[in-house]
mmCIF file of the N, C-alpha and C atoms, coordinates in Angstrom:
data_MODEL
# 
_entry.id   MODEL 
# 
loop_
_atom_site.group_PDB 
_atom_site.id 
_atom_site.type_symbol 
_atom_site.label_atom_id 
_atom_site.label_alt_id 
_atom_site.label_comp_id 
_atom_site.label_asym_id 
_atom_site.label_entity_id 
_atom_site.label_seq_id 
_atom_site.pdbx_PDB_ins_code 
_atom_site.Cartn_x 
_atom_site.Cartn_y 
_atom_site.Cartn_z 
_atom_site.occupancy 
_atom_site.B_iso_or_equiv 
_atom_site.pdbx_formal_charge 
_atom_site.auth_seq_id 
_atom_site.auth_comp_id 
_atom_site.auth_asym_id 
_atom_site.auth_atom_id 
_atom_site.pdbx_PDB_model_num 
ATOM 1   N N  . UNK A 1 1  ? 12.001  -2.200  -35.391 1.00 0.00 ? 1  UNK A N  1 
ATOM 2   C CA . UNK A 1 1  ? 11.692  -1.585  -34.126 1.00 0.00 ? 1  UNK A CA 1 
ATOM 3   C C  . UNK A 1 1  ? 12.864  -0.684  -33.733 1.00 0.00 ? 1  UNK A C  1 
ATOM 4   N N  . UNK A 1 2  ? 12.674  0.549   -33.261 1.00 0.00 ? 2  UNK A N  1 
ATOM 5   C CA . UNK A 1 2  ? 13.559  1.320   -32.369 1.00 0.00 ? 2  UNK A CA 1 
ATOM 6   C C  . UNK A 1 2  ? 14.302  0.920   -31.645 1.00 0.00 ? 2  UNK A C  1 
ATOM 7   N N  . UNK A 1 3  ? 15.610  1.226   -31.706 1.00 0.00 ? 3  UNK A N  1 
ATOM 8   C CA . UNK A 1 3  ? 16.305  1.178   -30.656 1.00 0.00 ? 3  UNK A CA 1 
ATOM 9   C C  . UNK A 1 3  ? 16.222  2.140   -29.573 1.00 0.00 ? 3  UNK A C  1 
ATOM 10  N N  . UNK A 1 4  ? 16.468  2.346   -28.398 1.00 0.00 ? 4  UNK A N  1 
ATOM 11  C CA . UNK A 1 4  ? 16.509  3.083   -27.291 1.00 0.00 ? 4  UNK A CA 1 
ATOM 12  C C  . UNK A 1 4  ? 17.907  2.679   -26.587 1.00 0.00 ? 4  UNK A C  1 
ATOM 13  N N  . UNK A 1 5  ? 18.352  3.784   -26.388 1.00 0.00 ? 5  UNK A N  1 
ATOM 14  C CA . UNK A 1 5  ? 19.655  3.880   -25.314 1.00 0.00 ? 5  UNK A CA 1 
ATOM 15  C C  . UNK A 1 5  ? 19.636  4.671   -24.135 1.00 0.00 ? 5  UNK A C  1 
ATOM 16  N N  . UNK A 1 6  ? 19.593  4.140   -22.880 1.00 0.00 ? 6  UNK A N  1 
ATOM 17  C CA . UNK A 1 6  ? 19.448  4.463   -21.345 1.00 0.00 ? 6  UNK A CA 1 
ATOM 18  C C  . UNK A 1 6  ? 20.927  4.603   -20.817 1.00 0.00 ? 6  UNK A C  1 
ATOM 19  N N  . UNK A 1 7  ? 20.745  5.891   -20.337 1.00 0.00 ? 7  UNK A N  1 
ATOM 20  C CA . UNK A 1 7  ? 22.040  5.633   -19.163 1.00 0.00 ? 7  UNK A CA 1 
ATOM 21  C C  . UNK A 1 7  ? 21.729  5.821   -17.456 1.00 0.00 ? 7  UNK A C  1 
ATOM 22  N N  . UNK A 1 8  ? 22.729  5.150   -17.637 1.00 0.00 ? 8  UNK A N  1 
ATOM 23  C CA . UNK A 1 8  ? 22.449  4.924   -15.488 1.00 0.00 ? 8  UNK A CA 1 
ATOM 24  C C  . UNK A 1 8  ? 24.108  4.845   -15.085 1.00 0.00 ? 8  UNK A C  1 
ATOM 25  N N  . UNK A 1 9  ? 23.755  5.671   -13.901 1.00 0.00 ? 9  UNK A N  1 
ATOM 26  C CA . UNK A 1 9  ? 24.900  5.453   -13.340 1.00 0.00 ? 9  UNK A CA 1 
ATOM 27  C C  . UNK A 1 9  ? 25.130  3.973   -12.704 1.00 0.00 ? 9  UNK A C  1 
ATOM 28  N N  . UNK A 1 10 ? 26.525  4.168   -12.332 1.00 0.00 ? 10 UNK A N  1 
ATOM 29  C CA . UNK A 1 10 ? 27.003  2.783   -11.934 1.00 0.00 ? 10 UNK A CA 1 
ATOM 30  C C  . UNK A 1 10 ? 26.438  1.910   -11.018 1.00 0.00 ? 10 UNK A C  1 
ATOM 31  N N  . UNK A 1 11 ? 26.529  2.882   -9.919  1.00 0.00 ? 11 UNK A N  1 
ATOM 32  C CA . UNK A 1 11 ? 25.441  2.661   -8.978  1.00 0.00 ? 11 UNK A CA 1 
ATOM 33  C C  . UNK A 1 11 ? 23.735  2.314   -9.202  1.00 0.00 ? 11 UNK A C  1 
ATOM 34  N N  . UNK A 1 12 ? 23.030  2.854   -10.249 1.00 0.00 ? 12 UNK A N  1 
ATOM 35  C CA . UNK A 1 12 ? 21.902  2.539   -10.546 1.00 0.00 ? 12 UNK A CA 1 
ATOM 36  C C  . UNK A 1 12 ? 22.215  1.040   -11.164 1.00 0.00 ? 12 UNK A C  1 
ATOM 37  N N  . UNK A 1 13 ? 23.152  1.474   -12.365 1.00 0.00 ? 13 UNK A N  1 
ATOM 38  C CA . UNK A 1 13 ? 23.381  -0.103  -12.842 1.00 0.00 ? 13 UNK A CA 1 
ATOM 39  C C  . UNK A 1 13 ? 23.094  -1.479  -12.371 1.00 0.00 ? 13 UNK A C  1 
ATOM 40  N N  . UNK A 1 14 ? 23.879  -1.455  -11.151 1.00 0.00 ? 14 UNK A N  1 
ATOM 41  C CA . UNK A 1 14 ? 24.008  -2.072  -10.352 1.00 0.00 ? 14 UNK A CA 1 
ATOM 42  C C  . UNK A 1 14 ? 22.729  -2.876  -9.774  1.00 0.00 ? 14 UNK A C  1 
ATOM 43  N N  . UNK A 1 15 ? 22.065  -1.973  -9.414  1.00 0.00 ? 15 UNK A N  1 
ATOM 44  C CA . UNK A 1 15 ? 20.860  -1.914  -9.126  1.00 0.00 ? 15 UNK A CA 1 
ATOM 45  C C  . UNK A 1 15 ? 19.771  -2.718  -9.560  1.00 0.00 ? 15 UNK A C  1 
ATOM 46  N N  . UNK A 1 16 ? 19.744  -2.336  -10.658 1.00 0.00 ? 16 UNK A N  1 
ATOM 47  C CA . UNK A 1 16 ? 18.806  -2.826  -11.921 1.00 0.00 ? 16 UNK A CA 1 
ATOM 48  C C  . UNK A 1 16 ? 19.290  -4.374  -12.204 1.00 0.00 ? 16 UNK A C  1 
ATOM 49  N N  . UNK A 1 17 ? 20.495  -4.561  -12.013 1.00 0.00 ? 17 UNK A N  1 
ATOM 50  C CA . UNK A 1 17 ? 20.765  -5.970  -12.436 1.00 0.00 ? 17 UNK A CA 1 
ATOM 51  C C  . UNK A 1 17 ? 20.760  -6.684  -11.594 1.00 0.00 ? 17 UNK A C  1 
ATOM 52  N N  . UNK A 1 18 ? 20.852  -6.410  -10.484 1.00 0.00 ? 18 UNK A N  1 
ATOM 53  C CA . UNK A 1 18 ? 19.988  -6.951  -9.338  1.00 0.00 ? 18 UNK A CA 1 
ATOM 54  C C  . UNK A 1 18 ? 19.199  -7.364  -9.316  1.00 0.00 ? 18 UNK A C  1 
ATOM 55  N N  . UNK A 1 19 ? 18.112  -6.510  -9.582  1.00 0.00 ? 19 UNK A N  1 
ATOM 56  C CA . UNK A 1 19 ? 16.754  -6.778  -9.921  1.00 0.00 ? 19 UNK A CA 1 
ATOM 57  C C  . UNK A 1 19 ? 16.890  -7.921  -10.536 1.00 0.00 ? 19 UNK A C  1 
ATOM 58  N N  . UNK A 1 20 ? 16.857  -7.605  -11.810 1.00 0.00 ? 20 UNK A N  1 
ATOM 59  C CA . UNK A 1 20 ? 16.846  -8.470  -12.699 1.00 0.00 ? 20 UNK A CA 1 
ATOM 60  C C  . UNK A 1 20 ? 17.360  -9.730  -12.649 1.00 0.00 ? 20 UNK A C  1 
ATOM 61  N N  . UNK A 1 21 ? 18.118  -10.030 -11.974 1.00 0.00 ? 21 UNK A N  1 
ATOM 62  C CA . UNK A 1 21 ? 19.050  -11.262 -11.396 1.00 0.00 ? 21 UNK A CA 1 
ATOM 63  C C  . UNK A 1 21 ? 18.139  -11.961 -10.856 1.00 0.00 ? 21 UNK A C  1 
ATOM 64  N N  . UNK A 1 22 ? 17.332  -10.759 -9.752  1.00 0.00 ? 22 UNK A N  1 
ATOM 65  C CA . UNK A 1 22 ? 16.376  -11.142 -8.568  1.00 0.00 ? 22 UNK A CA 1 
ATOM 66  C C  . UNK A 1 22 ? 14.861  -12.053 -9.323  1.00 0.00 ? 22 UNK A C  1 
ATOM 67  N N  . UNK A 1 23 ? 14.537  -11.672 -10.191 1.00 0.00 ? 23 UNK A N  1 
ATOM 68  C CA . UNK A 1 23 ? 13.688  -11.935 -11.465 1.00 0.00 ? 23 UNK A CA 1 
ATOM 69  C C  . UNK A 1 23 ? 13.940  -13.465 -12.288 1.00 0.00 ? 23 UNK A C  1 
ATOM 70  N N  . UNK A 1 24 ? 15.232  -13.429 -12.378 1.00 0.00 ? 24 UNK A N  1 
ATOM 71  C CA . UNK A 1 24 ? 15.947  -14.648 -13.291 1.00 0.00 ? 24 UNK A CA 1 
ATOM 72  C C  . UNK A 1 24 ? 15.722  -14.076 -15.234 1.00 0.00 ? 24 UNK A C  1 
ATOM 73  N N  . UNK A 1 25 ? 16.002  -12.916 -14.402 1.00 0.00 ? 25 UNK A N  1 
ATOM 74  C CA . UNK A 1 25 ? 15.475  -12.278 -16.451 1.00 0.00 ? 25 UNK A CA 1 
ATOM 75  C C  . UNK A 1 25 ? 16.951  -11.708 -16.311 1.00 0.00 ? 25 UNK A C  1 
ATOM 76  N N  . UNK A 1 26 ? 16.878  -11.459 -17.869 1.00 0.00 ? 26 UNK A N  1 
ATOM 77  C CA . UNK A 1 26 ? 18.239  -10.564 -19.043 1.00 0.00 ? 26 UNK A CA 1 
ATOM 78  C C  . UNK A 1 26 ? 17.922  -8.957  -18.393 1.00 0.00 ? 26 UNK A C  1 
ATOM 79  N N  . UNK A 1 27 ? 18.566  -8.089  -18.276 1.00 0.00 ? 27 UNK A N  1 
ATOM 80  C CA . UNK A 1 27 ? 18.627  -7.203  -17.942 1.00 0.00 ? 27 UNK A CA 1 
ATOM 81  C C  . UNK A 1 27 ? 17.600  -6.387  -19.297 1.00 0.00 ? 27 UNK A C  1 
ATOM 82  N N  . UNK A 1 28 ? 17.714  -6.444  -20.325 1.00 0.00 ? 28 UNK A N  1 
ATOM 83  C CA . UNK A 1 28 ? 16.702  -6.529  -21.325 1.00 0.00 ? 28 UNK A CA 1 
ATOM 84  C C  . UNK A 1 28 ? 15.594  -6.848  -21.158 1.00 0.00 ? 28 UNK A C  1 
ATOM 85  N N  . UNK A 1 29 ? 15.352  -7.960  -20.904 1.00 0.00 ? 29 UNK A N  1 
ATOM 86  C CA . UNK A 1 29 ? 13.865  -8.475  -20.006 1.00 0.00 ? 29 UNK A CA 1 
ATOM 87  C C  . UNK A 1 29 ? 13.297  -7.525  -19.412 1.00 0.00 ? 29 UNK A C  1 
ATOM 88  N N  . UNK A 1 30 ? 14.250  -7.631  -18.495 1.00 0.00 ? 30 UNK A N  1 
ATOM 89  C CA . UNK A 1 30 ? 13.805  -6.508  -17.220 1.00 0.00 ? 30 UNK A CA 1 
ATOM 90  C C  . UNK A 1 30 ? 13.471  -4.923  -17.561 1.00 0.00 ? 30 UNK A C  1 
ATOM 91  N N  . UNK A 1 31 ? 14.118  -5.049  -18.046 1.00 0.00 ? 31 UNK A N  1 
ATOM 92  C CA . UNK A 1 31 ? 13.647  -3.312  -18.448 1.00 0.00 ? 31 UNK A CA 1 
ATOM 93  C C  . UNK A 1 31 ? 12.334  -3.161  -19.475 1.00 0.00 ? 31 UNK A C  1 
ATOM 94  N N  . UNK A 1 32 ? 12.171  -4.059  -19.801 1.00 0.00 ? 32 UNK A N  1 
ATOM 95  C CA . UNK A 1 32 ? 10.999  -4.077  -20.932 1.00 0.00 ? 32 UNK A CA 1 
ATOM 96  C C  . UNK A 1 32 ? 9.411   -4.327  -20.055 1.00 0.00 ? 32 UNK A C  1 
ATOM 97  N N  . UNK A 1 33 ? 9.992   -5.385  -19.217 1.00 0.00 ? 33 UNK A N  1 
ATOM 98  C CA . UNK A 1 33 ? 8.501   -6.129  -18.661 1.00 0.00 ? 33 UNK A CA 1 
ATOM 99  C C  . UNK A 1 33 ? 8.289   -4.785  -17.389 1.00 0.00 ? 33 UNK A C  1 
ATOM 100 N N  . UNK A 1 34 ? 9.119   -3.623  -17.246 1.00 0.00 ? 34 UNK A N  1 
ATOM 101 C CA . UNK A 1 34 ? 9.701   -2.837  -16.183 1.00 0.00 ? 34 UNK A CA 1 
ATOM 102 C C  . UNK A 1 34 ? 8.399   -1.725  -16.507 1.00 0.00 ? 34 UNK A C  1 
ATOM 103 N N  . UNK A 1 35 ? 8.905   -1.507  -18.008 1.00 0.00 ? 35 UNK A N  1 
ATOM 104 C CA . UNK A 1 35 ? 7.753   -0.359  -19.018 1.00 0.00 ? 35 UNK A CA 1 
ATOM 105 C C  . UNK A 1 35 ? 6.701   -0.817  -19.333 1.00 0.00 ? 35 UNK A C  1 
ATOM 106 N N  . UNK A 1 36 ? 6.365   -2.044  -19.454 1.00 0.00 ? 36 UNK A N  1 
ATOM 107 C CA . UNK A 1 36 ? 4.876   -2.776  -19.631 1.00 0.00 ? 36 UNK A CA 1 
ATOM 108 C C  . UNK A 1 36 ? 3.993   -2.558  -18.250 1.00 0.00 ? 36 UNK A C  1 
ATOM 109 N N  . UNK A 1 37 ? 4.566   -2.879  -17.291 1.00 0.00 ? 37 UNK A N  1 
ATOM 110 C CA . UNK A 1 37 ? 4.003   -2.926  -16.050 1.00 0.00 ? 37 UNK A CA 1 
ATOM 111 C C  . UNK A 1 37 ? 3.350   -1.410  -15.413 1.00 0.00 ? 37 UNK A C  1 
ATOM 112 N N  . UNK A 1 38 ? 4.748   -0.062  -15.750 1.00 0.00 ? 38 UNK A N  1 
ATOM 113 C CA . UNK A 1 38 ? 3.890   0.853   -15.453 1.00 0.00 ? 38 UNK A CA 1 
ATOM 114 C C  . UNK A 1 38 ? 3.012   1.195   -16.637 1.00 0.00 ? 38 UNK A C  1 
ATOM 115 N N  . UNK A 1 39 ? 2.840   0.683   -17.574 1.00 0.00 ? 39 UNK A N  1 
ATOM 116 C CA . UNK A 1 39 ? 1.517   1.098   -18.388 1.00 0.00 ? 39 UNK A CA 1 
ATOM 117 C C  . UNK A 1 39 ? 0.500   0.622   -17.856 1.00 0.00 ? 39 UNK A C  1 
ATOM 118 N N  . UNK A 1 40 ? 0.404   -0.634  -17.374 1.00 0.00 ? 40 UNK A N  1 
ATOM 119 C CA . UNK A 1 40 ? -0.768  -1.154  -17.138 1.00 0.00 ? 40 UNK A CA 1 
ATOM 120 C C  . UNK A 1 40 ? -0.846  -0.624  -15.832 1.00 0.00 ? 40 UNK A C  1 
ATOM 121 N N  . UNK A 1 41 ? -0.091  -0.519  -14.530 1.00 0.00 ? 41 UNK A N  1 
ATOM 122 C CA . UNK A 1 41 ? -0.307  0.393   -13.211 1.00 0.00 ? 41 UNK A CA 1 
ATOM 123 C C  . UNK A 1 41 ? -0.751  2.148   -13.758 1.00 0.00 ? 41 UNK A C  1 
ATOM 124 N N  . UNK A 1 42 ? -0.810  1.963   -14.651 1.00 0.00 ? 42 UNK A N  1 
ATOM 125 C CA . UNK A 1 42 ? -1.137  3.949   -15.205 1.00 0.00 ? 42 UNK A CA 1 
ATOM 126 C C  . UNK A 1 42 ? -2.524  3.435   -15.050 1.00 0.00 ? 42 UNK A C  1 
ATOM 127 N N  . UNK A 1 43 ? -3.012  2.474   -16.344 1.00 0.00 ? 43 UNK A N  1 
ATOM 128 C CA . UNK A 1 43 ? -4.622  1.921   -16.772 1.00 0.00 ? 43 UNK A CA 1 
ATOM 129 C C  . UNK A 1 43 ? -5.387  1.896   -15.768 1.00 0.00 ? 43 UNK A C  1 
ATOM 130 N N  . UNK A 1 44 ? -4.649  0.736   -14.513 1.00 0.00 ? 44 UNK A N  1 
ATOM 131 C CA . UNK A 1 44 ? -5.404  0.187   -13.574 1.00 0.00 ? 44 UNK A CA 1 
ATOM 132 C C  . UNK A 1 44 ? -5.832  1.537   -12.560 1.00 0.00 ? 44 UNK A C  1 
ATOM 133 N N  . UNK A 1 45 ? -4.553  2.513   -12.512 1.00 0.00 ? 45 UNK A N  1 
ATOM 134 C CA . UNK A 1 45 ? -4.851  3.511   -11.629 1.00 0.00 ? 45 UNK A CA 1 
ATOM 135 C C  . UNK A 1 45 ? -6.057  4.215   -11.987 1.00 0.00 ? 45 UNK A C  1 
ATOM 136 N N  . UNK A 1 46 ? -6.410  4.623   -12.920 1.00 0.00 ? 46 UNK A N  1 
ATOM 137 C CA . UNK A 1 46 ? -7.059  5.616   -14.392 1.00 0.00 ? 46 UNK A CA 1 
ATOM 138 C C  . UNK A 1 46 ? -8.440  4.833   -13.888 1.00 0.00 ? 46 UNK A C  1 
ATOM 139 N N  . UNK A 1 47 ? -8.741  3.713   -13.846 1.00 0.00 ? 47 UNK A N  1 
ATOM 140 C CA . UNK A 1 47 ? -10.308 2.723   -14.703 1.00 0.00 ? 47 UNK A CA 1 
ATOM 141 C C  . UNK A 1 47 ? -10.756 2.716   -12.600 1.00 0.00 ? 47 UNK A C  1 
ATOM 142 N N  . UNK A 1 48 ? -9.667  2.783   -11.508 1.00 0.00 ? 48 UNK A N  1 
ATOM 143 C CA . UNK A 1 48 ? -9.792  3.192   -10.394 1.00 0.00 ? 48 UNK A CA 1 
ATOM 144 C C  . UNK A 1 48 ? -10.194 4.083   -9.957  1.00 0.00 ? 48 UNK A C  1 
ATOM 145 N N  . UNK A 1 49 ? -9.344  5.026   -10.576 1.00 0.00 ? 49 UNK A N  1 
ATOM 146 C CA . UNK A 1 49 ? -10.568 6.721   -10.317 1.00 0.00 ? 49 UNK A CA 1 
ATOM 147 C C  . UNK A 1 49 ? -11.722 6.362   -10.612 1.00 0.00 ? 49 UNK A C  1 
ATOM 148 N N  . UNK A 1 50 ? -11.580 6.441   -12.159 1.00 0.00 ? 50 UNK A N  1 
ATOM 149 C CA . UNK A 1 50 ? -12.810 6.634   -12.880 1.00 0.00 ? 50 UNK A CA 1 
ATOM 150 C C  . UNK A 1 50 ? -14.287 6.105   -11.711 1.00 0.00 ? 50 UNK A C  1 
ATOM 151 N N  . UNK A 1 51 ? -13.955 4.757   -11.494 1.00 0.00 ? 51 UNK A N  1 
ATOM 152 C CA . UNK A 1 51 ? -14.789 3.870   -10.995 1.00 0.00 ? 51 UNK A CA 1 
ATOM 153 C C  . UNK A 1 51 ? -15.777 4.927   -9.767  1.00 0.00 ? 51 UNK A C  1 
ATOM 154 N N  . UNK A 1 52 ? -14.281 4.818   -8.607  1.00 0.00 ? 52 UNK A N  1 
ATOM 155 C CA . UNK A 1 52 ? -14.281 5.696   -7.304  1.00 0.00 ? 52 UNK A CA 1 
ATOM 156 C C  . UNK A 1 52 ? -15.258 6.717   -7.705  1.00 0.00 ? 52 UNK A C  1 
ATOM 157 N N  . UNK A 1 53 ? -15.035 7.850   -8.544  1.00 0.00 ? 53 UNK A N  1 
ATOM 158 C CA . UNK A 1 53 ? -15.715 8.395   -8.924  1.00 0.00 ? 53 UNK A CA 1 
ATOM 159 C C  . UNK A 1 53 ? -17.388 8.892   -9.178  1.00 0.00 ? 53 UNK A C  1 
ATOM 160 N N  . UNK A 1 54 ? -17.157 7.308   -10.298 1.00 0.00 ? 54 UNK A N  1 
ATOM 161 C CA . UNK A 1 54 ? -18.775 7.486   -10.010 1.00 0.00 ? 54 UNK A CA 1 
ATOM 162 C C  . UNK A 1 54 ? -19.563 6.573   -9.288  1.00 0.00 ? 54 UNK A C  1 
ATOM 163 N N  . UNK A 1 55 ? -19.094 6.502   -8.106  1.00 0.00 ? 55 UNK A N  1 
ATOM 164 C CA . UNK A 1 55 ? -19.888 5.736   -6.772  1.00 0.00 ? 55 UNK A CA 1 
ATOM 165 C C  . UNK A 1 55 ? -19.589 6.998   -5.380  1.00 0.00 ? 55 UNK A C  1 
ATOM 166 N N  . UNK A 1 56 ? -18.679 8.020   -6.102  1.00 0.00 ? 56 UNK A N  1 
ATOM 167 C CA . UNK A 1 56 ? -18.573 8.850   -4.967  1.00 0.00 ? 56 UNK A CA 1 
ATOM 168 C C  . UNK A 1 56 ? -19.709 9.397   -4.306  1.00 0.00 ? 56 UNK A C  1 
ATOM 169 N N  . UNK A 1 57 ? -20.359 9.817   -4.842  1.00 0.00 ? 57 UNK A N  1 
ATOM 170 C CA . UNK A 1 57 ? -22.238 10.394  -4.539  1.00 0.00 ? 57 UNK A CA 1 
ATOM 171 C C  . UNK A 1 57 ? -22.776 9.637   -3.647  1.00 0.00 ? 57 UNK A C  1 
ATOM 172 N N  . UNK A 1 58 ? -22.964 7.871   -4.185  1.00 0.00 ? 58 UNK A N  1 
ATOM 173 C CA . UNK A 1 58 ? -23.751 7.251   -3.577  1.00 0.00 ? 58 UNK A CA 1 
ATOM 174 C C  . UNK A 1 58 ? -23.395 6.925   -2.349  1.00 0.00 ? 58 UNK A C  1 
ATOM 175 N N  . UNK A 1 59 ? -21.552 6.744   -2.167  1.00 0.00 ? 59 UNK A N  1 
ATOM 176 C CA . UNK A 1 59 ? -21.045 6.629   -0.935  1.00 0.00 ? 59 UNK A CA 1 
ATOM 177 C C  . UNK A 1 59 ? -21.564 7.782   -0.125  1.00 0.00 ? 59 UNK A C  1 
ATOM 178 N N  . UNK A 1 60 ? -21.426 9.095   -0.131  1.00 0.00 ? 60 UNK A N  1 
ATOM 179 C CA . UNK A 1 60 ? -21.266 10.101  0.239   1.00 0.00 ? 60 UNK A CA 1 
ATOM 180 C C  . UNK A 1 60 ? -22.686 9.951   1.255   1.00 0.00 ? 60 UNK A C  1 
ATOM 181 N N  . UNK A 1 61 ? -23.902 9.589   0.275   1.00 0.00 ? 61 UNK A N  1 
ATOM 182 C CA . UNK A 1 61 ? -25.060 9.710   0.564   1.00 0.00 ? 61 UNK A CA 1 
ATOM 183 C C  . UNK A 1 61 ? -25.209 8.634   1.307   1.00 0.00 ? 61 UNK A C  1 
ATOM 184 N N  . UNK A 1 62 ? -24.907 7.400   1.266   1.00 0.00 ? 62 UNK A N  1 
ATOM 185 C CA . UNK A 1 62 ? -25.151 6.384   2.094   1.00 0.00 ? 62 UNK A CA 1 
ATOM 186 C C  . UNK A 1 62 ? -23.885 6.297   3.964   1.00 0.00 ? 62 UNK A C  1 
ATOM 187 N N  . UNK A 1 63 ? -22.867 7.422   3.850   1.00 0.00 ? 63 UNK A N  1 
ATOM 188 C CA . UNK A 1 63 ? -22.258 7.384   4.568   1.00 0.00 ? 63 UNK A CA 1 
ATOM 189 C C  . UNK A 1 63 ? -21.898 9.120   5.110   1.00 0.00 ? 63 UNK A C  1 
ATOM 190 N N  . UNK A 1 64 ? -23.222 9.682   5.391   1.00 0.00 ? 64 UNK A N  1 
ATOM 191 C CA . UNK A 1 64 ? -22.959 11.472  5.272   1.00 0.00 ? 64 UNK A CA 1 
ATOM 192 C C  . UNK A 1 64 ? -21.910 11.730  6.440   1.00 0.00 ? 64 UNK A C  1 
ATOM 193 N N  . UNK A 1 65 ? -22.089 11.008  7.669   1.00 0.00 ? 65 UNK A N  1 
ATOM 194 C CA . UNK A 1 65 ? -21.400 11.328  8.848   1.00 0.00 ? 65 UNK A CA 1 
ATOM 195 C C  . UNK A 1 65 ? -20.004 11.247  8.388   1.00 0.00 ? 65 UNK A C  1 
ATOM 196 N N  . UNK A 1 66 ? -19.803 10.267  7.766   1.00 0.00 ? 66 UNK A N  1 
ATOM 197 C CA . UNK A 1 66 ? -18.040 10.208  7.623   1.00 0.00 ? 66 UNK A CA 1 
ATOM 198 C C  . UNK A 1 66 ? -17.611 11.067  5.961   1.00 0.00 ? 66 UNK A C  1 
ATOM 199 N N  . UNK A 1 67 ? -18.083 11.709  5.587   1.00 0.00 ? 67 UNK A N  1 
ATOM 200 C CA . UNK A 1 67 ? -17.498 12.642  4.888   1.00 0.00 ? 67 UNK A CA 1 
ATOM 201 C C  . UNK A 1 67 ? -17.043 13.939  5.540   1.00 0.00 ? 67 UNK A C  1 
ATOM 202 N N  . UNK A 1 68 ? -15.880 14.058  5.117   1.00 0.00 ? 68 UNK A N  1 
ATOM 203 C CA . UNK A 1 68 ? -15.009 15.290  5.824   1.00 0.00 ? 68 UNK A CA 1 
ATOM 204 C C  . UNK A 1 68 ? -15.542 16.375  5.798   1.00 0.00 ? 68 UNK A C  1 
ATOM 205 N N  . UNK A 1 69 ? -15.818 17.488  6.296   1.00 0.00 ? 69 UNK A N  1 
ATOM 206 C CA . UNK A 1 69 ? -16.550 18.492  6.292   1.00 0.00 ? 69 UNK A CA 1 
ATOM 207 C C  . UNK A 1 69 ? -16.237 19.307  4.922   1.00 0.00 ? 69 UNK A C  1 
ATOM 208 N N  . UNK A 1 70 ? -14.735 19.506  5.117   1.00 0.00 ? 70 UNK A N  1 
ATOM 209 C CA . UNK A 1 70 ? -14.311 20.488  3.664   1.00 0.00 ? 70 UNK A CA 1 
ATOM 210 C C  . UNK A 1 70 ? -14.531 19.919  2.315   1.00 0.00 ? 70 UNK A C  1 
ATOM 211 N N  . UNK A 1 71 ? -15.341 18.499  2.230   1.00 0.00 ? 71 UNK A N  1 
ATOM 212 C CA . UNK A 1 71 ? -15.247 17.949  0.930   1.00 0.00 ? 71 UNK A CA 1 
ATOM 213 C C  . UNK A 1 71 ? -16.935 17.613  0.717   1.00 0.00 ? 71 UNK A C  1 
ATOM 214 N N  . UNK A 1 72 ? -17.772 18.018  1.500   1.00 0.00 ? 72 UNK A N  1 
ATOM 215 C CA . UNK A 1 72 ? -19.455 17.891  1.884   1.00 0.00 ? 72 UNK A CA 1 
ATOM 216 C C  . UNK A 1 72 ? -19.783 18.425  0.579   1.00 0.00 ? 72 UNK A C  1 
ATOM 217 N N  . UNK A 1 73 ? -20.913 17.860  -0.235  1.00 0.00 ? 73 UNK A N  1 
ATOM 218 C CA . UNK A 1 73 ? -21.294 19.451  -1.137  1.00 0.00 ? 73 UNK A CA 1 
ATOM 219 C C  . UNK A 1 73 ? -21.708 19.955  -1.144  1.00 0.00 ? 73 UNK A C  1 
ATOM 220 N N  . UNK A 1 74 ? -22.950 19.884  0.047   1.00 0.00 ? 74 UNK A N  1 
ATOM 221 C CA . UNK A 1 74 ? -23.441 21.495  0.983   1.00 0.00 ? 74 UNK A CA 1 
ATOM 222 C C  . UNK A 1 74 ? -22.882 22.206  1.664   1.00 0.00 ? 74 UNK A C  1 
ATOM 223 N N  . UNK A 1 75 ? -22.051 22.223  1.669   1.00 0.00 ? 75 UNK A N  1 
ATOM 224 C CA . UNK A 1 75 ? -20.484 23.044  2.032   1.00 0.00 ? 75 UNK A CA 1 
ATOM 225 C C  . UNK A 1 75 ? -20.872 23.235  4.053   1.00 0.00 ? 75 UNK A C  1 
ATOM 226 N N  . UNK A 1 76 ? -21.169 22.182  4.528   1.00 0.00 ? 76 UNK A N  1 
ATOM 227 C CA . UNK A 1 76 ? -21.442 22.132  5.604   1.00 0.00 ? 76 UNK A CA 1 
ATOM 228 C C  . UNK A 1 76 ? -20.361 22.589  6.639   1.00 0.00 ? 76 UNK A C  1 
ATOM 229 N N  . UNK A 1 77 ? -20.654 23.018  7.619   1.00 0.00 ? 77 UNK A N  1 
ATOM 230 C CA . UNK A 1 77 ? -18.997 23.196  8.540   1.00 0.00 ? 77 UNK A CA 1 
ATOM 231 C C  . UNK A 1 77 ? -19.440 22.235  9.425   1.00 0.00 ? 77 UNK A C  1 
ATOM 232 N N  . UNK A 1 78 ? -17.962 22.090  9.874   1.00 0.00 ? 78 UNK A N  1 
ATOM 233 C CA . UNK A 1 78 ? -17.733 20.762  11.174  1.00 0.00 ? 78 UNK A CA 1 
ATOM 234 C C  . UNK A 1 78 ? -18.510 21.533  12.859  1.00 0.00 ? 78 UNK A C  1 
ATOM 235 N N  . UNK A 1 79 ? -19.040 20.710  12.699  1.00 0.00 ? 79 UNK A N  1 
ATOM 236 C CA . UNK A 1 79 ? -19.947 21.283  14.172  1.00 0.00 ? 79 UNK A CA 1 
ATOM 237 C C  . UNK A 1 79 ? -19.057 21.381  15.253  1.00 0.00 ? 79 UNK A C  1 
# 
């Protein structure tokens, strides 16, 4: 496996091992379970749209009054 080398200032340093302290993990730990987590917050965000998405219509249609005027798709204006 790859190695990777990060730099941080002192002040960030600091920081991070904090964390990690805060955790009861290796500063190693921490930075690893750090990059796992925003992968899966990328996924979860991503499969969220997606979802939102395709229920946007039906919301739209089941809730016409509260759609914003500039986002209508009969391009309605605000009365």
């Amino acid at each position: 496996m790859p190695s990777l080398n990060v730099s941080f200032t002192d002040e960030e340093l600091e920081g991070v091992r904090a964390a990690a302290a805060a955790e009861g993990k290796s500063l190693k730990q921490y930075l690893h379970d750090l990059g796992v987590r925003e992968m899966q917050r990328k996924q979860f965000v991503a499969g969220a749209t997606a979802w939102a998405d395709r229920l946007r219509g039906e919301f739209d249609d089941a809730f016409a009054d509260e759609v914003p005027p500039s986002e209508r798709r009969d391009g309605a204006a605000a009365a």
